[in-house]
Backbone as ProteinMPNN parsed JSONL, in Angstrom:
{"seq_chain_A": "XXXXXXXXXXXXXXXXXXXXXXXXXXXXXXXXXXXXXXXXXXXXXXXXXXXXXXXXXXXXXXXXXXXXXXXXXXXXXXXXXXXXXXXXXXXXXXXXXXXXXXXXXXXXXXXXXXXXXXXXXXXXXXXXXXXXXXXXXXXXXXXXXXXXXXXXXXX", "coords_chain_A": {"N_chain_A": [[-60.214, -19.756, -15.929], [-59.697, -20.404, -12.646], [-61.092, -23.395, -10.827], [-61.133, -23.923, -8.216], [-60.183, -23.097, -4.833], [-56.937, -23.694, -2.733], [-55.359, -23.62, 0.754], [-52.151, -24.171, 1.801], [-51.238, -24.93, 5.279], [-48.69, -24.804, 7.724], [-49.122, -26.203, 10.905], [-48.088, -25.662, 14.202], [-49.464, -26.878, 16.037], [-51.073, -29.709, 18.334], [-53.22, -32.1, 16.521], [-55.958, -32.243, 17.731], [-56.19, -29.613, 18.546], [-56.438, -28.045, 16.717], [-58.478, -29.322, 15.466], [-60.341, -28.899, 16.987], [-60.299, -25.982, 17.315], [-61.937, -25.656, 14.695], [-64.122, -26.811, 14.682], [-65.535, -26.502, 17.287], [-67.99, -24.51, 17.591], [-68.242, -22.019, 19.144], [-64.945, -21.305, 19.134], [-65.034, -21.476, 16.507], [-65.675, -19.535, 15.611], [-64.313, -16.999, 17.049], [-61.645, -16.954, 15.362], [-62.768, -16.838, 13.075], [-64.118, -14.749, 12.669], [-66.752, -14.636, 13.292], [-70.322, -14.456, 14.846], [-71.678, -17.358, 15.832], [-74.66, -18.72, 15.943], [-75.216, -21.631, 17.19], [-73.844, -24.895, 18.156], [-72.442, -27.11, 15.462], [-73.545, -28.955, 13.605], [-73.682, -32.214, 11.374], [-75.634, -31.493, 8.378], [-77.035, -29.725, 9.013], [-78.118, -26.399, 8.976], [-75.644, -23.775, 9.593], [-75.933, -20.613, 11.326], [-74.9, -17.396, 11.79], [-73.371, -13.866, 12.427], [-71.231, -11.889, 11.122], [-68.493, -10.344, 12.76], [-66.24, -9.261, 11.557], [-64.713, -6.09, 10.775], [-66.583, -4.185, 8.994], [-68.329, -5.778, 7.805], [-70.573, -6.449, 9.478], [-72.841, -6.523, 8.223], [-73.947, -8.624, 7.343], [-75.365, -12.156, 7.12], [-74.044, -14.792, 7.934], [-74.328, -17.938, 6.907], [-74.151, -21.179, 6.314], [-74.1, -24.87, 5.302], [-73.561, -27.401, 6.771], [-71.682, -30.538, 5.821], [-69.995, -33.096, 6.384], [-68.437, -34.494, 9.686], [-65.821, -35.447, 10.28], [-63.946, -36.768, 12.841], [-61.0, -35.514, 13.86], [-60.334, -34.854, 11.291], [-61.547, -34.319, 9.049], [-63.313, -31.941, 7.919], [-66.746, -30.368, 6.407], [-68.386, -28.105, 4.824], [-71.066, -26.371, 3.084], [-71.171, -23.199, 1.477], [-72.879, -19.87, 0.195], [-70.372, -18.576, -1.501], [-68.694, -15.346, -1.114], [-71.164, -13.833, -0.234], [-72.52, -11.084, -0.003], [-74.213, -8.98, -0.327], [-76.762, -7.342, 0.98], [-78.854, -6.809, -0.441], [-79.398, -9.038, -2.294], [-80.5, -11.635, -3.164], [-79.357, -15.026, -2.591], [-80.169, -17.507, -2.288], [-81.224, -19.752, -4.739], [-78.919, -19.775, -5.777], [-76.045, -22.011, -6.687], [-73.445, -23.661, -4.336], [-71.01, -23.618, -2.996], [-67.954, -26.312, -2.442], [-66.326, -26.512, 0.691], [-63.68, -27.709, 2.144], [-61.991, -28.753, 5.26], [-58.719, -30.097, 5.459], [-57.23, -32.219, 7.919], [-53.792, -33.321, 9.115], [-51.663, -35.438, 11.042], [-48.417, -33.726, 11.446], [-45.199, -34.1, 11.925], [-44.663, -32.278, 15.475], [-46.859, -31.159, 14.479], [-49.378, -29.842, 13.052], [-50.538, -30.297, 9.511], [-52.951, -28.56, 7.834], [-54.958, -28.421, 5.596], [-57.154, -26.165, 3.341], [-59.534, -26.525, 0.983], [-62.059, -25.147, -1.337], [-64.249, -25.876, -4.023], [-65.581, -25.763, -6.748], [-66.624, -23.178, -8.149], [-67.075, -22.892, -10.837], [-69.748, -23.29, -10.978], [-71.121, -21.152, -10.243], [-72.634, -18.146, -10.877], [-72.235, -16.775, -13.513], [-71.551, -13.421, -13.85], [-70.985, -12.949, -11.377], [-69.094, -14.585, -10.766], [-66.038, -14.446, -10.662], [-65.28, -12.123, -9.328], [-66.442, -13.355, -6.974], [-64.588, -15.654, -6.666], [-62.071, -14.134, -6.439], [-62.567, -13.014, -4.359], [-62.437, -14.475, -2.134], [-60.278, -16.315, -2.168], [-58.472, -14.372, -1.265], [-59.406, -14.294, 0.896], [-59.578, -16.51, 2.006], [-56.507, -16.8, 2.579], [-56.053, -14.854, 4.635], [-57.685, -15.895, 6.566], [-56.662, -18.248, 7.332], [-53.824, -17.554, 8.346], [-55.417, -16.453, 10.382], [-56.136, -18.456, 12.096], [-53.999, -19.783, 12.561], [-53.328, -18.056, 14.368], [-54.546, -18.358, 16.652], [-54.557, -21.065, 17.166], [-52.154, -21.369, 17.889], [-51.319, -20.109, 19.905], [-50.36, -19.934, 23.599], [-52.363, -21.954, 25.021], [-55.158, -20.897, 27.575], [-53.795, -20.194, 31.113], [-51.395, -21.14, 30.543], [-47.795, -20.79, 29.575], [-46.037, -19.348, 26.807]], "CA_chain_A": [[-60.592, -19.496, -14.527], [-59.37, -21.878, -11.927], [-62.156, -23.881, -10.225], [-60.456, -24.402, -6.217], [-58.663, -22.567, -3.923], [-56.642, -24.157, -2.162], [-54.444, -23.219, 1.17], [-52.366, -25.373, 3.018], [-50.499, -24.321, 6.361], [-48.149, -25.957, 8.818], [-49.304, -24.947, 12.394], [-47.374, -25.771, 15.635], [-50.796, -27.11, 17.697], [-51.843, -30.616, 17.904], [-54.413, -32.129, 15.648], [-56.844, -32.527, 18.545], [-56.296, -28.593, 19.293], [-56.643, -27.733, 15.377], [-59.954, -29.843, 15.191], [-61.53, -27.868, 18.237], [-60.418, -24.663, 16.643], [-62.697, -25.886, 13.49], [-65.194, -27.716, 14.338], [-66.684, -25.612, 18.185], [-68.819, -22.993, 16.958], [-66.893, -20.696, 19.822], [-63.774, -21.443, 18.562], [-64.269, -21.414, 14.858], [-65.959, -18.038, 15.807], [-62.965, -16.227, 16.89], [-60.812, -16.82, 14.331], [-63.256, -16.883, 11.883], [-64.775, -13.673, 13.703], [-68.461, -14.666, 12.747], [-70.817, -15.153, 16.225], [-72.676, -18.275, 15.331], [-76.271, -19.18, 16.75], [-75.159, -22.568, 17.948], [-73.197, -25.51, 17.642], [-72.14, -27.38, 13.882], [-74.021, -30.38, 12.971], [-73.606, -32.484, 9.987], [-76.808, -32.014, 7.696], [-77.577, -28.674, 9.296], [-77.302, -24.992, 8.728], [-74.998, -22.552, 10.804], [-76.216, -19.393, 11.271], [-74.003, -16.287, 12.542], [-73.671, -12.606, 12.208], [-70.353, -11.678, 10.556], [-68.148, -9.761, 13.08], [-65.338, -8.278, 11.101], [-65.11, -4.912, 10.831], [-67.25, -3.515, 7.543], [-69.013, -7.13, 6.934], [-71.521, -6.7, 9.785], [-74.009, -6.742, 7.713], [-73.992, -10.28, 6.528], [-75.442, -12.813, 7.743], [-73.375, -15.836, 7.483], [-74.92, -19.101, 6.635], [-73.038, -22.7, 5.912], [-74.757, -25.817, 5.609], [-72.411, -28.75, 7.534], [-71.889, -31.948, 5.547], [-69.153, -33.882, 7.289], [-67.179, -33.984, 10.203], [-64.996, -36.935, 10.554], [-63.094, -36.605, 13.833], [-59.626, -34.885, 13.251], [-59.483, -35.595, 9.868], [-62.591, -33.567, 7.814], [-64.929, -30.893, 8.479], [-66.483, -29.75, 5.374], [-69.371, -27.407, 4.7], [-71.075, -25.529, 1.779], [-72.059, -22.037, 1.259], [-72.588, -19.514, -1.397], [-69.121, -17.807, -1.706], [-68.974, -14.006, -1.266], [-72.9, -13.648, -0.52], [-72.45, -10.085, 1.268], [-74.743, -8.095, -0.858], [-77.942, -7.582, 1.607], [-80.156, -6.629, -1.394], [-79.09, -10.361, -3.015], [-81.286, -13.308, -2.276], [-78.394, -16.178, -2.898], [-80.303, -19.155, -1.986], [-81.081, -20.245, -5.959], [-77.912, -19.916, -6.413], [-75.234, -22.974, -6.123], [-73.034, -23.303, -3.173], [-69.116, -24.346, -3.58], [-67.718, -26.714, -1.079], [-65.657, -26.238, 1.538], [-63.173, -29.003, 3.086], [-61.071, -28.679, 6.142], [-58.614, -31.79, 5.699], [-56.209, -32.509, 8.893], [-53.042, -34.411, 9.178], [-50.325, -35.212, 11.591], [-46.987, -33.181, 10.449], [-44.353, -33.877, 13.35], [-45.056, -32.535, 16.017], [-48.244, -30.145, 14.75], [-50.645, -30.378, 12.287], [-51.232, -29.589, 8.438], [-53.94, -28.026, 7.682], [-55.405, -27.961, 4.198], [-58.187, -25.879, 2.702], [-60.136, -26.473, -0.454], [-62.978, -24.641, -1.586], [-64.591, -25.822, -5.228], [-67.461, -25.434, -7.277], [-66.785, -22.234, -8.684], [-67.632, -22.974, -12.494], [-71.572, -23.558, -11.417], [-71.735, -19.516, -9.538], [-72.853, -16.862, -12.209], [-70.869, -16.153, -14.457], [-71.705, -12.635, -13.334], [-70.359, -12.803, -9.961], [-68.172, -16.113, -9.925], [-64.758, -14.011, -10.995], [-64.944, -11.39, -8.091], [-66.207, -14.408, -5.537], [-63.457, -16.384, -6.533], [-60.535, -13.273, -5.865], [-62.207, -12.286, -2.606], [-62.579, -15.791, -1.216], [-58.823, -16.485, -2.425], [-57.518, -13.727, -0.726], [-59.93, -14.067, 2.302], [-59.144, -17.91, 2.657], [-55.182, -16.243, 3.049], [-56.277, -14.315, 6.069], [-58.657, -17.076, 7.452], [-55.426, -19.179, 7.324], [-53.669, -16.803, 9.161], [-56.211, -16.49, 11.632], [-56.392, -20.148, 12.731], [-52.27, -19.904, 12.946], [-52.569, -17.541, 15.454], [-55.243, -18.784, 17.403], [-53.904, -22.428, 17.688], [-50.628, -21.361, 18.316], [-51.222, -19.055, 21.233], [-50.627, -20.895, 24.535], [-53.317, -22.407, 25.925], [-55.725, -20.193, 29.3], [-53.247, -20.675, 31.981], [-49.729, -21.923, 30.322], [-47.384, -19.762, 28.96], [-45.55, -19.544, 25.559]], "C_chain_A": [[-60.442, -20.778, -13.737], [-61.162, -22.187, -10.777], [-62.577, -23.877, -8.598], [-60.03, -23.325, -6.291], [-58.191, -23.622, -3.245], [-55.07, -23.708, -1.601], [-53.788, -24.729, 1.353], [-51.079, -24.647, 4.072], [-49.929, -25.515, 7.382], [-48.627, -25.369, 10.232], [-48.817, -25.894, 13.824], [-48.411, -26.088, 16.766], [-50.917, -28.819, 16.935], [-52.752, -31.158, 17.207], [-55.781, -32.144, 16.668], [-57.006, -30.782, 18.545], [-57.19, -27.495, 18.045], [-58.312, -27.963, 15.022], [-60.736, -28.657, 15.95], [-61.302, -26.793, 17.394], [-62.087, -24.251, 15.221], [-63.908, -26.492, 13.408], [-66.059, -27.014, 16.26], [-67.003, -24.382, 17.551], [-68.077, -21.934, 17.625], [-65.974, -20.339, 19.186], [-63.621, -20.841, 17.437], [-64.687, -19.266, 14.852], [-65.401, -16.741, 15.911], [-62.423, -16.356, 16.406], [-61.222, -16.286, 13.075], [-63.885, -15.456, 10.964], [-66.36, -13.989, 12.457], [-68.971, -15.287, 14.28], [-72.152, -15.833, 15.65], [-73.498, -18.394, 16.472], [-76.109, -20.074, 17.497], [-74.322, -23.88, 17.656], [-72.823, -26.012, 16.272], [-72.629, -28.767, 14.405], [-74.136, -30.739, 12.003], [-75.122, -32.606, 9.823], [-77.572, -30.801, 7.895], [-77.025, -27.522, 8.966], [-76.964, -24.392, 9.806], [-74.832, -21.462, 10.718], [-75.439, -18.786, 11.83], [-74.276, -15.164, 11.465], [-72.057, -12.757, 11.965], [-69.756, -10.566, 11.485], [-67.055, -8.843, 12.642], [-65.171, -7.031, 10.31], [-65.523, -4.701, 8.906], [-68.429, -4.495, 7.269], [-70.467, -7.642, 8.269], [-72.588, -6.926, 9.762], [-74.651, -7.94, 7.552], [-73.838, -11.149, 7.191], [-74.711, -14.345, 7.191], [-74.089, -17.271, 7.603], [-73.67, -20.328, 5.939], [-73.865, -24.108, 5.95], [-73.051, -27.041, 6.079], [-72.374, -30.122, 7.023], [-71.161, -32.952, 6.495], [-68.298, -33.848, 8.351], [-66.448, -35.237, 11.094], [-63.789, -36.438, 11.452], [-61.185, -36.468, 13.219], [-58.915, -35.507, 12.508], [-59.862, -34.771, 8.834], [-63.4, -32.994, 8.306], [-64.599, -30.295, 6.756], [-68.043, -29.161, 5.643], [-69.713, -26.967, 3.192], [-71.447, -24.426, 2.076], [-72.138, -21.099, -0.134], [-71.545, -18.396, -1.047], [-69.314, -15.937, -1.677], [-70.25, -13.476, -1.158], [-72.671, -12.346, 0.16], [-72.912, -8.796, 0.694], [-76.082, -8.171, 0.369], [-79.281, -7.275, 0.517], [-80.531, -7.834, -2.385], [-80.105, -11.457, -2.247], [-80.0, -14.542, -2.99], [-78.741, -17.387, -3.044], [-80.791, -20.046, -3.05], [-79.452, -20.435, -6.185], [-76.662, -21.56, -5.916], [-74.237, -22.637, -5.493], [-71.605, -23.831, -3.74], [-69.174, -25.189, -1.824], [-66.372, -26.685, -0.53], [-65.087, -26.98, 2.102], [-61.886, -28.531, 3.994], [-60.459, -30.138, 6.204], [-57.067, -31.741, 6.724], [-55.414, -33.675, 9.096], [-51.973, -34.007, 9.988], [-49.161, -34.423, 10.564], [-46.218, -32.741, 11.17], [-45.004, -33.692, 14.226], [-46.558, -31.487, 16.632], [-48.97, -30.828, 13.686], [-50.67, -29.759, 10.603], [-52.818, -29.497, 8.377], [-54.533, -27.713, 6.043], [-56.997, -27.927, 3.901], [-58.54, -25.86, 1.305], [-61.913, -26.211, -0.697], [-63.558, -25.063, -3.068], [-65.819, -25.729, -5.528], [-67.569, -24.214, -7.756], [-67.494, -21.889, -10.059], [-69.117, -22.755, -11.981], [-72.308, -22.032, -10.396], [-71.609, -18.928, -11.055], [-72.315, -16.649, -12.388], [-70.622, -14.15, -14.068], [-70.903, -11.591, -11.922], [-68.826, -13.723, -9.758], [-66.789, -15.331, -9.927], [-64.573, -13.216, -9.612], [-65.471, -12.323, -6.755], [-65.269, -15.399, -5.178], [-61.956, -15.429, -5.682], [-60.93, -13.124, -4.457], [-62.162, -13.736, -1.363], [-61.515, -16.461, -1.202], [-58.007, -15.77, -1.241], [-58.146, -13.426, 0.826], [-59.469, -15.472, 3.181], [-57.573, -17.275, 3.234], [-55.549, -15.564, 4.254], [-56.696, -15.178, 6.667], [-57.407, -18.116, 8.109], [-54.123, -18.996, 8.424], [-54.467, -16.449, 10.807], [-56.428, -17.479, 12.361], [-55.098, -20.115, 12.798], [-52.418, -19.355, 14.467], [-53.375, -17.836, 16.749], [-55.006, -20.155, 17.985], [-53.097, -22.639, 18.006], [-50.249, -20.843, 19.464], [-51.464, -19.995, 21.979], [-51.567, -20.551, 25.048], [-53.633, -21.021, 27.463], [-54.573, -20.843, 30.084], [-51.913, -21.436, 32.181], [-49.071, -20.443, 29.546], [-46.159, -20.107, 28.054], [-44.432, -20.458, 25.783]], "O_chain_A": [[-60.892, -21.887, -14.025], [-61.958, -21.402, -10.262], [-63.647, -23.848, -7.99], [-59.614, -22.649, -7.232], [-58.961, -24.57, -3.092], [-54.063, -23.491, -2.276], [-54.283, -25.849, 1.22], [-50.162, -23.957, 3.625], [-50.4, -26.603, 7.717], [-48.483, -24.189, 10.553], [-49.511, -26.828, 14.224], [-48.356, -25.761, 17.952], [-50.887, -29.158, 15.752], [-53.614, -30.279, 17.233], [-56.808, -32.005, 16.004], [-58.206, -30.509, 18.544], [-58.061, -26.642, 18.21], [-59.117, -27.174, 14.527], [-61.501, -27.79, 15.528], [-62.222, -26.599, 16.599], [-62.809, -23.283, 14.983], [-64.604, -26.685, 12.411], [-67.28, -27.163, 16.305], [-66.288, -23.481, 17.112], [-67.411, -21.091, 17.024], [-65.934, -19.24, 18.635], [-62.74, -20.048, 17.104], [-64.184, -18.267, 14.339], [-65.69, -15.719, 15.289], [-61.749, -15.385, 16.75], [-60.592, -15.616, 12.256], [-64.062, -15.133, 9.789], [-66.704, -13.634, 11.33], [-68.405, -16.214, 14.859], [-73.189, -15.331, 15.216], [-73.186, -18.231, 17.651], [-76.611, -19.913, 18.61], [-74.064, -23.842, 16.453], [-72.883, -25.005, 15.568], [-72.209, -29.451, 15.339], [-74.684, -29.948, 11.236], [-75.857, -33.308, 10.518], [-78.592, -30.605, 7.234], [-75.832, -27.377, 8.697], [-77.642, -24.351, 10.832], [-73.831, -21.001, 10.17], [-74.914, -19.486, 12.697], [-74.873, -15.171, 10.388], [-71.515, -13.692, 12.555], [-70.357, -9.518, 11.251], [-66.887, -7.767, 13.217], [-65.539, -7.036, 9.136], [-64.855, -5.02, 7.921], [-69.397, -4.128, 6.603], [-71.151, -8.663, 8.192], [-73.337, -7.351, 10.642], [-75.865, -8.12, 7.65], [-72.821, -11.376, 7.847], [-74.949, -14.828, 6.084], [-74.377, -17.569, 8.763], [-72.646, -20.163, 5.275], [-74.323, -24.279, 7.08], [-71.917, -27.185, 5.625], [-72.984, -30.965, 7.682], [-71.815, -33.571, 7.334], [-67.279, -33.185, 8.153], [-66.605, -35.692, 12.226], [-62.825, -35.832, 10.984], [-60.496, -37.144, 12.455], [-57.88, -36.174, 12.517], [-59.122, -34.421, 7.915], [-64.219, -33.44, 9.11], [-63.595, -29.994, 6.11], [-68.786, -29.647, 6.496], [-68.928, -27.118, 2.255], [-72.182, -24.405, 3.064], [-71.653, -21.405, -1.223], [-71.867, -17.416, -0.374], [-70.21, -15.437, -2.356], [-70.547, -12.612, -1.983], [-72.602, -12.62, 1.359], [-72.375, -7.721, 0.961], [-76.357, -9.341, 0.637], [-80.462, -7.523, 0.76], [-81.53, -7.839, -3.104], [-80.275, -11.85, -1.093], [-80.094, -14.675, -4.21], [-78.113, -18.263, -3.638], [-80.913, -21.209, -2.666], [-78.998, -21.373, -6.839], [-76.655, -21.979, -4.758], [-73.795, -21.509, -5.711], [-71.36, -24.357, -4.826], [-69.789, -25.007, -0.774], [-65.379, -26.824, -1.243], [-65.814, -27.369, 3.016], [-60.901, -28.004, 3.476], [-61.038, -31.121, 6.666], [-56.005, -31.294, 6.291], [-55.896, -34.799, 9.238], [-51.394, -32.921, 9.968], [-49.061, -34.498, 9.34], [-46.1, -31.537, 11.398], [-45.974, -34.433, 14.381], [-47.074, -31.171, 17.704], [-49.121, -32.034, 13.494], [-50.86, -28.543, 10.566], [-53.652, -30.283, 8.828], [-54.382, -26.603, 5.533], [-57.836, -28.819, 4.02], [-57.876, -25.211, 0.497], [-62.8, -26.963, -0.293], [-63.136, -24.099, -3.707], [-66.843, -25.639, -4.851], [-68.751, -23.9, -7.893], [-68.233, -20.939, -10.319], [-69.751, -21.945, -12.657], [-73.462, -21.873, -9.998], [-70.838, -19.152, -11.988], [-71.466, -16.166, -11.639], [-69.473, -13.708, -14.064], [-70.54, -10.445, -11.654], [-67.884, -13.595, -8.976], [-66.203, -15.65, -8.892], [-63.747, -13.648, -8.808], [-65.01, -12.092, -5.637], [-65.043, -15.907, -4.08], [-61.177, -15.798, -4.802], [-60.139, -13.09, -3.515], [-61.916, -13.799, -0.159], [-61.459, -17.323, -0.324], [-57.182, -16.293, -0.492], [-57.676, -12.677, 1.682], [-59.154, -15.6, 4.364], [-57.483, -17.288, 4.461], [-54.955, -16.169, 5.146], [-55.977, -15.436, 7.632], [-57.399, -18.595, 9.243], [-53.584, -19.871, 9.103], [-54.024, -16.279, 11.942], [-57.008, -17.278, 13.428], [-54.977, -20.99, 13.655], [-51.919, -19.858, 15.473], [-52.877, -17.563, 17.841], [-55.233, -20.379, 19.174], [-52.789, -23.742, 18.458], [-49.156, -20.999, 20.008], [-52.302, -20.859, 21.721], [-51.872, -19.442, 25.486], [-52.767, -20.444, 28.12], [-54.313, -22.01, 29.792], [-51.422, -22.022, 33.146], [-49.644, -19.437, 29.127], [-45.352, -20.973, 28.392], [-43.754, -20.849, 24.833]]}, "name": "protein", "num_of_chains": 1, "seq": "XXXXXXXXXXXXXXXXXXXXXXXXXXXXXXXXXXXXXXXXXXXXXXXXXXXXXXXXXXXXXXXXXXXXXXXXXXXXXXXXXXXXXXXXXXXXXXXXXXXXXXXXXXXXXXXXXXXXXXXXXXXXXXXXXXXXXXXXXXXXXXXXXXXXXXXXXXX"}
């Protein structure tokens, strides 16, 4: 059982435009579609309600470790938590790193998620596939959101 995921994407927006996408609660909100409580601070948790269709249930939680100006935003949470009859918060969290780099004249984008080995053995196999194949959409979803011209310019 592999330990990471890890994407990585080329995307056609500045690193300045990429960061905002990832690091304003608005922002990461629509792409992310989760409507968070309030901004991201390192050291704190970020609460939201999970907007995409079926997963309203679940309340989304992240604690915020770092966010080193368009370079690193990383977080933890517990992977796949979207049982409402589950209490998660014994359980260990995987972490989450958004790492940004010039690449011409846009931006790579690479995600890595680890920490899988220390989730229940129970669960860790089906939180690993759906968080694999959810990071692939998520990935997708920040393409098309950073790529779309800007309020008030056009493509």
């Amino acid at each position: 059982m592999n330990d990471r995921i890890e994407k990585r994407i080329e995307l056609k927006a500045p690193v300045a435009r990429v960061w905002h996408a990832l690091t304003d609660h608005e922002a990461f909100g629509t792409w992310f579609q989760v409507k968070l409580a309030g901004p991201f601070e390192p050291g704190r948790e970020a609460i939201g309600r999970i907007t995409h269709p079926g997963f309203e249930h679940v309340t989304w939680r992240a604690v915020v470790k770092e966010m080193v100006p368009e370079r690193l935003f990383s977080l933890t949470w517990h992977p796949f938590a979207v049982d409402p009859e589950v209490d998660y918060a014994s359980e260990p969290q995987t972490l989450i790193e958004f790492r940004l780099e010039p690449h011409g004249d846009g931006t790579l984008l690479t995600l890595t998620e680890s920490g899988f080995e220390r989730i229940p053995a129970h669960r860790r196999d089906e939180a690993f596939r759906m968080n694999d194949g959810g990071w692939t959409q998520q990935m997708e979803n920040i393409r098309r959101y950073v790529e779309q011209a800007p309020p008030g310019r056009t493509a």
